[in-house]
PyMOL Python script that loads the backbone (N, CA, C, O; Angstrom):
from pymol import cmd

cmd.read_pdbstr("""\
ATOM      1  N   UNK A   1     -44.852 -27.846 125.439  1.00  0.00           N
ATOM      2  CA  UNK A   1     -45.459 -28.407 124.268  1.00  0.00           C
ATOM      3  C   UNK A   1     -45.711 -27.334 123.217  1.00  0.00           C
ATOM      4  O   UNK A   1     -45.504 -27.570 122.026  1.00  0.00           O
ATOM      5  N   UNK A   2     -46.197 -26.054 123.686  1.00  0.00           N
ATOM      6  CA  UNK A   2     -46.519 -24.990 122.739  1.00  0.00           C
ATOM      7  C   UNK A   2     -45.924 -24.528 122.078  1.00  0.00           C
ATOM      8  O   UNK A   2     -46.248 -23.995 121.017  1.00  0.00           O
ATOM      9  N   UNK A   3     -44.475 -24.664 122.752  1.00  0.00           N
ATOM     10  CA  UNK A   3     -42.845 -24.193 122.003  1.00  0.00           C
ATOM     11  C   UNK A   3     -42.522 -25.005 121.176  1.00  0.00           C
ATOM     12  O   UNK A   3     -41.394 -24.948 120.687  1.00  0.00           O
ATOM     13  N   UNK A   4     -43.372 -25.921 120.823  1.00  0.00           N
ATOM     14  CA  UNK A   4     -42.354 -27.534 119.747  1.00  0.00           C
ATOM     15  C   UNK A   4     -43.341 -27.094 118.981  1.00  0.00           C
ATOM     16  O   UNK A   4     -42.555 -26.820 118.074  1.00  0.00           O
ATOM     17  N   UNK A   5     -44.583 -26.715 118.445  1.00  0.00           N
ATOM     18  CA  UNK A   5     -45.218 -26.036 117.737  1.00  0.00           C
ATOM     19  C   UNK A   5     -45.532 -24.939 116.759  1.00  0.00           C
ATOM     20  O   UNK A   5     -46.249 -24.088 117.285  1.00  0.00           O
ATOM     21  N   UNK A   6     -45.277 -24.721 115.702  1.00  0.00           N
ATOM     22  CA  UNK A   6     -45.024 -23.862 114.403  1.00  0.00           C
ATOM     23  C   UNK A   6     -46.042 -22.689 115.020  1.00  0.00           C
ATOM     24  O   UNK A   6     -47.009 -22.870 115.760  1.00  0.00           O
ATOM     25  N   UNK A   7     -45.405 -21.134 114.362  1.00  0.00           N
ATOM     26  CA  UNK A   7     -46.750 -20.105 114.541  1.00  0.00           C
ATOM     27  C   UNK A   7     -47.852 -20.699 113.937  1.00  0.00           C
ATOM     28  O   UNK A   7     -48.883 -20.881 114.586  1.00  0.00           O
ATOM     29  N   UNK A   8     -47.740 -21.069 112.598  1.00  0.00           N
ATOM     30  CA  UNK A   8     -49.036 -21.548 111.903  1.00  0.00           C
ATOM     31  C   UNK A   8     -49.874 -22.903 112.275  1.00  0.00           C
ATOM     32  O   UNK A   8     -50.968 -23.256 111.835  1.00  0.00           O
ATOM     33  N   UNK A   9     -48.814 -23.710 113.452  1.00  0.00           N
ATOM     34  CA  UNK A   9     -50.007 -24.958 113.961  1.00  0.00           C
ATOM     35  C   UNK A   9     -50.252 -23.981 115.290  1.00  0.00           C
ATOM     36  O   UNK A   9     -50.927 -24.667 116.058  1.00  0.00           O
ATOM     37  N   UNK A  10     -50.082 -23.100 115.703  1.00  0.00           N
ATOM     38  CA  UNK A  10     -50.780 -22.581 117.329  1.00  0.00           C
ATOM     39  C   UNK A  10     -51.718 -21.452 116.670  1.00  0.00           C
ATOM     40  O   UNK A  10     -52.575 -21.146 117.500  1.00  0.00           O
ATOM     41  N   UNK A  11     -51.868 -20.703 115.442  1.00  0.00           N
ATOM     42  CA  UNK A  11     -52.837 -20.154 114.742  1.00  0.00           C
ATOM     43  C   UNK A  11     -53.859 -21.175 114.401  1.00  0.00           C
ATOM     44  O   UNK A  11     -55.064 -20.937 114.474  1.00  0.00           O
ATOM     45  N   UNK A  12     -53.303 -22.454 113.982  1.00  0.00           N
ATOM     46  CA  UNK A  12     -54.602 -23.395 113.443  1.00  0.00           C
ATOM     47  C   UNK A  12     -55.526 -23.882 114.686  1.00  0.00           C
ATOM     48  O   UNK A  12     -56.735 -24.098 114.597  1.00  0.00           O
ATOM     49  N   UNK A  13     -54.579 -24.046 116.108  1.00  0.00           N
ATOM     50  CA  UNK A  13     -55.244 -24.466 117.055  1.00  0.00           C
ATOM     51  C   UNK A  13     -55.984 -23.707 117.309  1.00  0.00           C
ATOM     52  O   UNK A  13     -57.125 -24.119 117.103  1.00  0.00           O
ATOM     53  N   UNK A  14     -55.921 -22.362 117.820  1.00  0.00           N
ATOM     54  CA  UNK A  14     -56.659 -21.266 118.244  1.00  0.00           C
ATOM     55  C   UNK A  14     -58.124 -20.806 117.458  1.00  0.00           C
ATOM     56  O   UNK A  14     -59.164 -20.278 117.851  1.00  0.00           O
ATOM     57  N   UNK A  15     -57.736 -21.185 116.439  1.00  0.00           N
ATOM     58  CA  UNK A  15     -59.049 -21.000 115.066  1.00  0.00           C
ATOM     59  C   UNK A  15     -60.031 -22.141 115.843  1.00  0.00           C
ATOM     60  O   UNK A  15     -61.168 -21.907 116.251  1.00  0.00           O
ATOM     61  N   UNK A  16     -59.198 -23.644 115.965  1.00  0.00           N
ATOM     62  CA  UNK A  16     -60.286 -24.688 116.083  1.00  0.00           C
ATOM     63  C   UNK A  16     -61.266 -24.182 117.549  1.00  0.00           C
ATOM     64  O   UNK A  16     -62.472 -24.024 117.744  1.00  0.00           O
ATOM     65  N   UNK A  17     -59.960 -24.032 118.442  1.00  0.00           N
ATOM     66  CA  UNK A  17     -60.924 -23.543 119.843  1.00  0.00           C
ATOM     67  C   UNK A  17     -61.846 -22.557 119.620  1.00  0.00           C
ATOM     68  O   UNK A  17     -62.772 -22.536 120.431  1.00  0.00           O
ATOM     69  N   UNK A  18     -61.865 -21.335 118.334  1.00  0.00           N
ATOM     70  CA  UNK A  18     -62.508 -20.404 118.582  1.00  0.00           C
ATOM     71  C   UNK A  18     -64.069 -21.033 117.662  1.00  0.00           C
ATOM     72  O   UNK A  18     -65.244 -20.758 117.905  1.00  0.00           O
ATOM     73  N   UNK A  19     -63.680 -21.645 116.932  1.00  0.00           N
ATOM     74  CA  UNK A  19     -64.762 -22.330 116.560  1.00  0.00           C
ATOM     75  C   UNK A  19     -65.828 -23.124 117.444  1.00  0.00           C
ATOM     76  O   UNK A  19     -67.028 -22.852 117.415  1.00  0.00           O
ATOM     77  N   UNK A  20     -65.237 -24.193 118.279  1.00  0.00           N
ATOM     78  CA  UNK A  20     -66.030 -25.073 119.031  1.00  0.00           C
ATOM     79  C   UNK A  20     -67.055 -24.002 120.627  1.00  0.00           C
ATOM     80  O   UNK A  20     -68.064 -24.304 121.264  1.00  0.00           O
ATOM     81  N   UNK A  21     -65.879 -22.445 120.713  1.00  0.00           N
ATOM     82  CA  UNK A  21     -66.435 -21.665 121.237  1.00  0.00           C
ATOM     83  C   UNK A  21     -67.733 -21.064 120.680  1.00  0.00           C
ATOM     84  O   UNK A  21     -68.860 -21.215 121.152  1.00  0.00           O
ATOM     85  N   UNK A  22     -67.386 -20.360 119.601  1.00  0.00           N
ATOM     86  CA  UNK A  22     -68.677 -19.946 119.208  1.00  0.00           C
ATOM     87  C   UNK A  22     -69.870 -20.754 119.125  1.00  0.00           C
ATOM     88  O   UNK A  22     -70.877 -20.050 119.213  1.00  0.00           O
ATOM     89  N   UNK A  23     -70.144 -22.152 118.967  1.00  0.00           N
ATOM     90  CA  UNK A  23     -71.385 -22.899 119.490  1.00  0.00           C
ATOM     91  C   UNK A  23     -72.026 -22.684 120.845  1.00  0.00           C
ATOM     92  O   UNK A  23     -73.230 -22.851 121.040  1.00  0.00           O
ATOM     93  N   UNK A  24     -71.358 -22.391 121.559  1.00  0.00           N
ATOM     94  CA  UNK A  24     -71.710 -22.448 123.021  1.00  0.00           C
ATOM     95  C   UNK A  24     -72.929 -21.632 122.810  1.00  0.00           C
ATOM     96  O   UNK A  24     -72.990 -20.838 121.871  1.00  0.00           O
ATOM     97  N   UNK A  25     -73.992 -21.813 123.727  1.00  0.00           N
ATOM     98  CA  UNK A  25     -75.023 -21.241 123.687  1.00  0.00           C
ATOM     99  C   UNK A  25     -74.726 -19.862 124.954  1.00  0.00           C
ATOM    100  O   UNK A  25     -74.045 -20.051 125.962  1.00  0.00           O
ATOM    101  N   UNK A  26     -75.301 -18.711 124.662  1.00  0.00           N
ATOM    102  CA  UNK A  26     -74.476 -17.771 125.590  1.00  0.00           C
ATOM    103  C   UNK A  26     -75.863 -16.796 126.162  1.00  0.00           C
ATOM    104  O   UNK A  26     -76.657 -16.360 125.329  1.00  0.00           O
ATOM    105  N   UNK A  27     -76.046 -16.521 127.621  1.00  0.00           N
ATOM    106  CA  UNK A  27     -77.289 -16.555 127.991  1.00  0.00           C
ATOM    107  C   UNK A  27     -76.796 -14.792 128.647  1.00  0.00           C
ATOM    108  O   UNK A  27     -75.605 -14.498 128.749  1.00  0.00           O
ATOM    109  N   UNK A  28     -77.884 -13.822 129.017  1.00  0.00           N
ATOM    110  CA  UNK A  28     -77.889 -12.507 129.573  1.00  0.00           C
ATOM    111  C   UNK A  28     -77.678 -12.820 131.078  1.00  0.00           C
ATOM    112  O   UNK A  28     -78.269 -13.618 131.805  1.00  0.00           O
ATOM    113  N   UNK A  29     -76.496 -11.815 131.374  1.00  0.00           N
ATOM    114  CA  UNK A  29     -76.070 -11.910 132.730  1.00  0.00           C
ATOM    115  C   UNK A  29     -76.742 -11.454 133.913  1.00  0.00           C
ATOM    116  O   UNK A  29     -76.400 -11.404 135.095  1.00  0.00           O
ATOM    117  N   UNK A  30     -78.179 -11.013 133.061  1.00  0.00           N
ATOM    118  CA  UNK A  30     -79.403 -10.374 134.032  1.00  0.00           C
ATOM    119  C   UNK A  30     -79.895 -12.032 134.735  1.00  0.00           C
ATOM    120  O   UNK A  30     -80.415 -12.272 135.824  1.00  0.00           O
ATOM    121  N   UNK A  31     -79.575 -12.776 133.858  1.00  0.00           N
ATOM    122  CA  UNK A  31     -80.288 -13.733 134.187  1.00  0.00           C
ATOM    123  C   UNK A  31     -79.664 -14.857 135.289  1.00  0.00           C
ATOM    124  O   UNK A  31     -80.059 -15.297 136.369  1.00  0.00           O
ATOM    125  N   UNK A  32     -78.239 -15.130 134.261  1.00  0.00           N
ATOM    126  CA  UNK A  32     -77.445 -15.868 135.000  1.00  0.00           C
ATOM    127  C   UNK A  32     -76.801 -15.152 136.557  1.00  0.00           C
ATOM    128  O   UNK A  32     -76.235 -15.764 137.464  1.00  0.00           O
ATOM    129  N   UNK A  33     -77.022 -14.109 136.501  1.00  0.00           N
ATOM    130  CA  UNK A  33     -76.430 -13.636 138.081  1.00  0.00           C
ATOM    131  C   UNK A  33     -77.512 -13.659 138.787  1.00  0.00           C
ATOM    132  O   UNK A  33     -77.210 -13.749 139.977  1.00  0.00           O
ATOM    133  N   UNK A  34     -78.471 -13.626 138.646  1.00  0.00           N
ATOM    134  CA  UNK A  34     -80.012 -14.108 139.470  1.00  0.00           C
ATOM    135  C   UNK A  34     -79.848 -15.647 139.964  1.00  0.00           C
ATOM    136  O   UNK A  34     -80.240 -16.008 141.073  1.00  0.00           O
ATOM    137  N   UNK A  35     -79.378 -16.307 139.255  1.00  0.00           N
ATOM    138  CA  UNK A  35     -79.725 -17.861 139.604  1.00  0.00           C
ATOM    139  C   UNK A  35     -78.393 -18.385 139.860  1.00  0.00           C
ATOM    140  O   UNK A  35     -78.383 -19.534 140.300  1.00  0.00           O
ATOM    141  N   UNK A  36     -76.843 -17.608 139.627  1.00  0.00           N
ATOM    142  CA  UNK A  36     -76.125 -17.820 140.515  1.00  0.00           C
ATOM    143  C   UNK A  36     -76.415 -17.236 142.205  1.00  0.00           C
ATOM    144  O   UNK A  36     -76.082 -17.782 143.257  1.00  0.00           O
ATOM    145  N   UNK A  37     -76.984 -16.234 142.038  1.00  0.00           N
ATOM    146  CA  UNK A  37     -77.209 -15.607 143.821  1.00  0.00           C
ATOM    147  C   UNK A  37     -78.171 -16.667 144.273  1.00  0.00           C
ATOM    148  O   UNK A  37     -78.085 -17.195 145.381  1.00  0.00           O
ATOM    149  N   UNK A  38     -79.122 -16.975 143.353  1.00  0.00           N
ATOM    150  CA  UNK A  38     -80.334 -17.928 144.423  1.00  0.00           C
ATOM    151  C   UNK A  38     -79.611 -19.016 144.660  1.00  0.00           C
ATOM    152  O   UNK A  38     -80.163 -19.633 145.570  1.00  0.00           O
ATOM    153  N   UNK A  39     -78.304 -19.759 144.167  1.00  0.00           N
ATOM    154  CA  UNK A  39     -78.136 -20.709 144.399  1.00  0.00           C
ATOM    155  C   UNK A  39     -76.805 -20.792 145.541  1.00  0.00           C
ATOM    156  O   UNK A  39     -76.525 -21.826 146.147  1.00  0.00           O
ATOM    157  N   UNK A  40     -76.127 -19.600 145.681  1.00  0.00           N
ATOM    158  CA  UNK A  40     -75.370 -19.214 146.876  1.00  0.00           C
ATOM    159  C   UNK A  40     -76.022 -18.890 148.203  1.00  0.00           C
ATOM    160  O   UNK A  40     -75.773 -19.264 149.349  1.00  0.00           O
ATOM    161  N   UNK A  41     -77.011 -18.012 147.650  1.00  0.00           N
ATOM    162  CA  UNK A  41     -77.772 -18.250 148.879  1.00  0.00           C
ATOM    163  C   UNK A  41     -78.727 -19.123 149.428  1.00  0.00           C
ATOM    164  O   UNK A  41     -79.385 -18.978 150.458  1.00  0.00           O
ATOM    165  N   UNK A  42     -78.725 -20.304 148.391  1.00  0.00           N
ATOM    166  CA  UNK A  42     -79.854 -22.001 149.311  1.00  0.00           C
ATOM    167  C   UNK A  42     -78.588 -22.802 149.903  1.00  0.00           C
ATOM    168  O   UNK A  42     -78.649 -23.709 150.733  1.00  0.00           O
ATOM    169  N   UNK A  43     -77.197 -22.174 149.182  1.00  0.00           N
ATOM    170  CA  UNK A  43     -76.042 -23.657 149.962  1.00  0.00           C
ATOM    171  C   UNK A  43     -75.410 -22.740 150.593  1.00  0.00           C
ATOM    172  O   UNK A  43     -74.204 -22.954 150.470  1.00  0.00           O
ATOM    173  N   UNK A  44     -75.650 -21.657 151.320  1.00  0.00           N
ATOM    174  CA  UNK A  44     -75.058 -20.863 152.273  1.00  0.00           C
ATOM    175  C   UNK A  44     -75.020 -21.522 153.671  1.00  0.00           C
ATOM    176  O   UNK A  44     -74.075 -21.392 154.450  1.00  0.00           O
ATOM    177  N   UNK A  45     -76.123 -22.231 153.913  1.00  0.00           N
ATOM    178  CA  UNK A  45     -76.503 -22.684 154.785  1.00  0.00           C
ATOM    179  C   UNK A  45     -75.812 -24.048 155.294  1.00  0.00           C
ATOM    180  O   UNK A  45     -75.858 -24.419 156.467  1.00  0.00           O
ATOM    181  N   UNK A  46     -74.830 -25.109 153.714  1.00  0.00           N
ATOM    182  CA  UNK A  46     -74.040 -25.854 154.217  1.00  0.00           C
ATOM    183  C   UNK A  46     -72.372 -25.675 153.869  1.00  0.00           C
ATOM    184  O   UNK A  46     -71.391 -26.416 153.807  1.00  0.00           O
ATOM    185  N   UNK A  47     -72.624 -24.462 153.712  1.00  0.00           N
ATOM    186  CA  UNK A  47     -70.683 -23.964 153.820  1.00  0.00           C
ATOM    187  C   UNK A  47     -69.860 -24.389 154.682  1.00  0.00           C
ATOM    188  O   UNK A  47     -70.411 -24.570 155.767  1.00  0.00           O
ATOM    189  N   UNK A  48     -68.987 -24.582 154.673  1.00  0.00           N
ATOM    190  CA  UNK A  48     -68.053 -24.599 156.022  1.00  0.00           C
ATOM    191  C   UNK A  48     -67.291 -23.715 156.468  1.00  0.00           C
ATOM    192  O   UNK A  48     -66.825 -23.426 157.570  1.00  0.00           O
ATOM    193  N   UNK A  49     -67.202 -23.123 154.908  1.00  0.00           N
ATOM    194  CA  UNK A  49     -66.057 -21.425 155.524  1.00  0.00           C
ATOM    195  C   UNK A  49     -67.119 -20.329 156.204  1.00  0.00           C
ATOM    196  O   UNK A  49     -66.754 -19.255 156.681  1.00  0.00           O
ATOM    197  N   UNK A  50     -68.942 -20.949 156.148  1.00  0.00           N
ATOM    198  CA  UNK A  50     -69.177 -19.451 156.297  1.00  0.00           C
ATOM    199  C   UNK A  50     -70.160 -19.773 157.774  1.00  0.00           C
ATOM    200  O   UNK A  50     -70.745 -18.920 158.442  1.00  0.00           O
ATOM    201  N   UNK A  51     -70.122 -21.191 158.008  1.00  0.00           N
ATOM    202  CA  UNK A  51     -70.707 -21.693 159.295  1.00  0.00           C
ATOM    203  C   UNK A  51     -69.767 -22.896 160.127  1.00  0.00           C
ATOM    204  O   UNK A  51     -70.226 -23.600 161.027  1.00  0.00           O
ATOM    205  N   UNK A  52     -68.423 -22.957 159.642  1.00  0.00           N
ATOM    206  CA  UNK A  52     -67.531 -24.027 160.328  1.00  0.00           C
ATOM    207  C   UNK A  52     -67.795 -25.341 160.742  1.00  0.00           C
ATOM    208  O   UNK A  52     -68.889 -25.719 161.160  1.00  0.00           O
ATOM    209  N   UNK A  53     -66.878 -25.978 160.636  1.00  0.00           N
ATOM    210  CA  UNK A  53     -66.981 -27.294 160.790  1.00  0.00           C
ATOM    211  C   UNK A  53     -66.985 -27.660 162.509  1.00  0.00           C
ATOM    212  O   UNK A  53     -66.464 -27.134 163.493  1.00  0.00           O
ATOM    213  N   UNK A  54     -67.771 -28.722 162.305  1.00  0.00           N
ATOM    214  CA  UNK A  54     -68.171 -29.089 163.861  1.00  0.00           C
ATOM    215  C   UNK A  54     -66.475 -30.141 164.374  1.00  0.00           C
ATOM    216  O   UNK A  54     -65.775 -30.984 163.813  1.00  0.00           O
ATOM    217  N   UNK A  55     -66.473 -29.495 165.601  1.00  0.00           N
ATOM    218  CA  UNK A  55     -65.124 -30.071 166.155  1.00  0.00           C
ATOM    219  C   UNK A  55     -65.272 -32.027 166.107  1.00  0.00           C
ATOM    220  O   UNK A  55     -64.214 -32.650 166.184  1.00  0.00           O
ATOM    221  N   UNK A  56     -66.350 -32.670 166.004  1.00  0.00           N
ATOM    222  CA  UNK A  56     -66.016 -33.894 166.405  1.00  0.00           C
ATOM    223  C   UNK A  56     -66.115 -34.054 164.506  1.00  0.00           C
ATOM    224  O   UNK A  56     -66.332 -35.245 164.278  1.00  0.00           O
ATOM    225  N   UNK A  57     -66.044 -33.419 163.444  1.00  0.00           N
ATOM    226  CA  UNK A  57     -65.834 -34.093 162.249  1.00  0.00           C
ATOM    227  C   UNK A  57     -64.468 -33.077 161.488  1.00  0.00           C
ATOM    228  O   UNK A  57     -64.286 -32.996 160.273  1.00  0.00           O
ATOM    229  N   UNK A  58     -63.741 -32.472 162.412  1.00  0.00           N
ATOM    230  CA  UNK A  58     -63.090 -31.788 161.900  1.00  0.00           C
ATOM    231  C   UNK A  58     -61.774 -32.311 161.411  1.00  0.00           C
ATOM    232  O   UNK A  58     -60.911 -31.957 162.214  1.00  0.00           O
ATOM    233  N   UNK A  59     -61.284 -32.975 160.472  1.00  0.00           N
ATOM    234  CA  UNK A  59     -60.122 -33.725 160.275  1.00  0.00           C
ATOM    235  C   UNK A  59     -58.371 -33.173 160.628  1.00  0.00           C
ATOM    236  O   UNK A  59     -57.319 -33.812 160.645  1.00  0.00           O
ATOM    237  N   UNK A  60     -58.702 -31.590 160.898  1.00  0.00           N
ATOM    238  CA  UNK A  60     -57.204 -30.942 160.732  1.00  0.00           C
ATOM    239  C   UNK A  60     -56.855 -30.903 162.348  1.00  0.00           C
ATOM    240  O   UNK A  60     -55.748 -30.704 162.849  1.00  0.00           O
ATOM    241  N   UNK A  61     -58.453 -31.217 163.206  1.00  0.00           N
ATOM    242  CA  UNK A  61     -58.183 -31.255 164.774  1.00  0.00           C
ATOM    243  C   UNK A  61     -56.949 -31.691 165.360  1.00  0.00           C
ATOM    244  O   UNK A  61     -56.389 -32.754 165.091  1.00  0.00           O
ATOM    245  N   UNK A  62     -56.540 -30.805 166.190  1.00  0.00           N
ATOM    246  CA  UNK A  62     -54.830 -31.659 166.937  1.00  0.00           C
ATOM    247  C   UNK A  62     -55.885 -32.402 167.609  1.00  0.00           C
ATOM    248  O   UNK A  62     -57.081 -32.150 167.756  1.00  0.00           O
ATOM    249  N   UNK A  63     -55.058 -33.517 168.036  1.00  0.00           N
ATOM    250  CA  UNK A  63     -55.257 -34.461 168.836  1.00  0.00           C
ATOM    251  C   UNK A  63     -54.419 -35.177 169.594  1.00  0.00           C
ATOM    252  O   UNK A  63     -53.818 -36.125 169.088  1.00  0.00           O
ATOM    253  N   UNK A  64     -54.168 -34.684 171.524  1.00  0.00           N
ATOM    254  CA  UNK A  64     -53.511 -34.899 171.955  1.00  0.00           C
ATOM    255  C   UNK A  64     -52.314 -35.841 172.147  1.00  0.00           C
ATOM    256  O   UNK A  64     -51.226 -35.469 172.588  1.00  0.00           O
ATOM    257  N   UNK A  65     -52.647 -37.227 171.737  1.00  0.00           N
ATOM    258  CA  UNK A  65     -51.942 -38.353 171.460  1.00  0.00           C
ATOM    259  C   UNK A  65     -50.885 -37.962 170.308  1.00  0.00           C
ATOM    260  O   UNK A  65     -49.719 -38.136 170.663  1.00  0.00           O
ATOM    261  N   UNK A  66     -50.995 -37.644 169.467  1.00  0.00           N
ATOM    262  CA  UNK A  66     -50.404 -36.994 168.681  1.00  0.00           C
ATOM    263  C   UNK A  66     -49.179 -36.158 168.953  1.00  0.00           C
ATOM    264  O   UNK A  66     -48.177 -36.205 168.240  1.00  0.00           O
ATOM    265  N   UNK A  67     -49.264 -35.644 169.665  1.00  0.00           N
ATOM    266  CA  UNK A  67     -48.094 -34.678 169.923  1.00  0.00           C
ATOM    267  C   UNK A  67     -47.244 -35.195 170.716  1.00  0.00           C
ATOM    268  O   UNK A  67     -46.058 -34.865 170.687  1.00  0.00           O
ATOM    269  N   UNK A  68     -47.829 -36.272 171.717  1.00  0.00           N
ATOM    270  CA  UNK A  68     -47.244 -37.418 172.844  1.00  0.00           C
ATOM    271  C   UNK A  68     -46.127 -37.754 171.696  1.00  0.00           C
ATOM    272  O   UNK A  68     -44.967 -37.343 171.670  1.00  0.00           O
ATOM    273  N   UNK A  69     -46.715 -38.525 170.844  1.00  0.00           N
ATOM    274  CA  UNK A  69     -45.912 -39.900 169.888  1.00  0.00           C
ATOM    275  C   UNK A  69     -45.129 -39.151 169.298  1.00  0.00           C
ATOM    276  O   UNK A  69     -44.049 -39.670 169.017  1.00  0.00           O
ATOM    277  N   UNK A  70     -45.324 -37.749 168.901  1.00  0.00           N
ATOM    278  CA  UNK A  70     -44.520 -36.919 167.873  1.00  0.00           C
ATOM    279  C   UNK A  70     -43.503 -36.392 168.902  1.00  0.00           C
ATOM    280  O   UNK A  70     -42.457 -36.262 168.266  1.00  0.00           O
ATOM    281  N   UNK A  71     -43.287 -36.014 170.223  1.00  0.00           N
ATOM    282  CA  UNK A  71     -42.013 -35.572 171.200  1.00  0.00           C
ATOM    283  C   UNK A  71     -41.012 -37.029 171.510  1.00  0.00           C
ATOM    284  O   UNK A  71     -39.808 -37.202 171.703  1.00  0.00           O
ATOM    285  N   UNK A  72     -42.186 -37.907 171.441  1.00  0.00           N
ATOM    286  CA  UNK A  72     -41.339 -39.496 171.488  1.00  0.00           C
ATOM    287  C   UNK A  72     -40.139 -39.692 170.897  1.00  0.00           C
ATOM    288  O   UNK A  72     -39.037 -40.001 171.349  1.00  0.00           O
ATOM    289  N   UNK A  73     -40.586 -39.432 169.680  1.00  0.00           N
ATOM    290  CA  UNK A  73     -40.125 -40.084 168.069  1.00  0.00           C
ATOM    291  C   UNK A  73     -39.124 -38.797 168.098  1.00  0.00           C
ATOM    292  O   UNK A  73     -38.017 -39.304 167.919  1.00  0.00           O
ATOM    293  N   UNK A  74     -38.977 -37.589 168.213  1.00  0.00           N
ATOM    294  CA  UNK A  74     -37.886 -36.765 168.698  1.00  0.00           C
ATOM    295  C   UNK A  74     -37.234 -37.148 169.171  1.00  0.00           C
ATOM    296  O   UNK A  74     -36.175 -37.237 168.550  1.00  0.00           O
ATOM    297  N   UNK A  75     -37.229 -37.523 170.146  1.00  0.00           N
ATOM    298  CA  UNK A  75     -36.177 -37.627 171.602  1.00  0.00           C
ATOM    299  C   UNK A  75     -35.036 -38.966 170.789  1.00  0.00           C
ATOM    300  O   UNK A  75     -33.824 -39.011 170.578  1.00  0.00           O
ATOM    301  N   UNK A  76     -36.156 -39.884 170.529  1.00  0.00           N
ATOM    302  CA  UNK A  76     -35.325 -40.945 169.961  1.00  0.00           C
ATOM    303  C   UNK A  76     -34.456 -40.566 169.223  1.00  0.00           C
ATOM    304  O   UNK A  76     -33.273 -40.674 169.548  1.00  0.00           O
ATOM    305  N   UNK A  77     -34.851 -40.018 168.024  1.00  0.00           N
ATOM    306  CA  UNK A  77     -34.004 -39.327 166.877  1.00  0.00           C
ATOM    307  C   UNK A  77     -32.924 -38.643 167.527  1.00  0.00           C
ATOM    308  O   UNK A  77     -31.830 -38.952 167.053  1.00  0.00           O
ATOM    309  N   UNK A  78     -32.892 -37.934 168.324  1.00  0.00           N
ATOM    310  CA  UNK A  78     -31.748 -37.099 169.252  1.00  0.00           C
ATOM    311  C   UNK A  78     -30.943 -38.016 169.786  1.00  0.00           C
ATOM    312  O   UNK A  78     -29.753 -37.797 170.017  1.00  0.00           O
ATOM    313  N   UNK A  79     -31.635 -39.300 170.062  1.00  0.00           N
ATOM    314  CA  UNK A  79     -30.704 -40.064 171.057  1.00  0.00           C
ATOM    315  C   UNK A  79     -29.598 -41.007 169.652  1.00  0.00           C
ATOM    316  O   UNK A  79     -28.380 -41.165 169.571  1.00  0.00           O
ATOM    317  N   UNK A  80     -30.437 -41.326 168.993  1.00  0.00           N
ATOM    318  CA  UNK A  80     -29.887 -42.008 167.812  1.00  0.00           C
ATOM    319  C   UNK A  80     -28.585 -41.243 167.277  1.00  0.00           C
ATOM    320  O   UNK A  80     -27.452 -41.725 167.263  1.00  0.00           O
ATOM    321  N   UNK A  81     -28.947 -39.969 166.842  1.00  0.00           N
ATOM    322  CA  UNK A  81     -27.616 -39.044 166.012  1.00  0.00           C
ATOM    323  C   UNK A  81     -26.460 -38.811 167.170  1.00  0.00           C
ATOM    324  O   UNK A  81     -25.261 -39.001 166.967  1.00  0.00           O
ATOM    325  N   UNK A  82     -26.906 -38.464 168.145  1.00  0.00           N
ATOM    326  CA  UNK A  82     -25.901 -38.382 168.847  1.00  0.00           C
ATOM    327  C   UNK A  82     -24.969 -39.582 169.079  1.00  0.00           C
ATOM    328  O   UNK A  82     -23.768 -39.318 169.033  1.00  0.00           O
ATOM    329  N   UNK A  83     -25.307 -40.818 169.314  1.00  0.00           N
ATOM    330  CA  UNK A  83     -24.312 -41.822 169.319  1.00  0.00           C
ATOM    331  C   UNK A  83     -23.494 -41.998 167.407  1.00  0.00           C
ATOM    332  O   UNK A  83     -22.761 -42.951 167.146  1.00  0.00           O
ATOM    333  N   UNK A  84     -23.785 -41.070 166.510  1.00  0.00           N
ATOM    334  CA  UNK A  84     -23.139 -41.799 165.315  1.00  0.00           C
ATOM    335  C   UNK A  84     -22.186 -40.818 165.305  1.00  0.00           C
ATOM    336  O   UNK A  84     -22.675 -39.709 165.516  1.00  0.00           O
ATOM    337  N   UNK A  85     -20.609 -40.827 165.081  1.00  0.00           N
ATOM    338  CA  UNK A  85     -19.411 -40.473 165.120  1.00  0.00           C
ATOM    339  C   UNK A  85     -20.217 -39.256 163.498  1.00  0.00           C
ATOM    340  O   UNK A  85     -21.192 -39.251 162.747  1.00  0.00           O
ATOM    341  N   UNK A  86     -18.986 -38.451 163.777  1.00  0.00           N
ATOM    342  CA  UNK A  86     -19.315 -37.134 162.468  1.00  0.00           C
ATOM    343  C   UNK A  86     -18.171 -36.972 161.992  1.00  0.00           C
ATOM    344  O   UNK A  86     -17.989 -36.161 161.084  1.00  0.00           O
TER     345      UNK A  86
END
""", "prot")
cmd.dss("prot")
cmd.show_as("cartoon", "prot")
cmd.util.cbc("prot")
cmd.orient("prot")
């Protein structure tokens, strides 16, 4: 899209974004890195990368049946190609 666009309409865009930027209200990083840490460290406690997921809600779990139906569905497939002429 940016390439179907004149230098002077991707200069006009960039002006508008830098405009609607400068409103932003913009706060000291003394502050905001204080109350990002307090807030990593109150949901530390329900992470999953940093306390793991419990095996009976774990969705990526193998599950034996699974691998049954999936050697099944092989074999068939093997049995199938082999009877079609090449």
């Amino acid at each position: 899209m940016a390439q179907d666009l004149s230098e002077k309409e991707l200069l006009k865009m960039e002006v508008e974004q830098l405009k609607k930027e400068v409103k932003n209200t913009r706060l000291p990083i003394s502050k905001t890195g204080k109350e990002i840490k307090e807030y990593v460290e109150a949901e530390a406690g329900n992470d999953p990368l940093l306390k793991g997921v419990p095996e009976d809600k774990n969705p990526f779990k193998e599950k034996g049946s699974t691998l049954c139906v999936f050697l099944l569905f092989a074999s068939w497939l093997e049995i199938a190609w082999s009877g079609i002429p090449r």
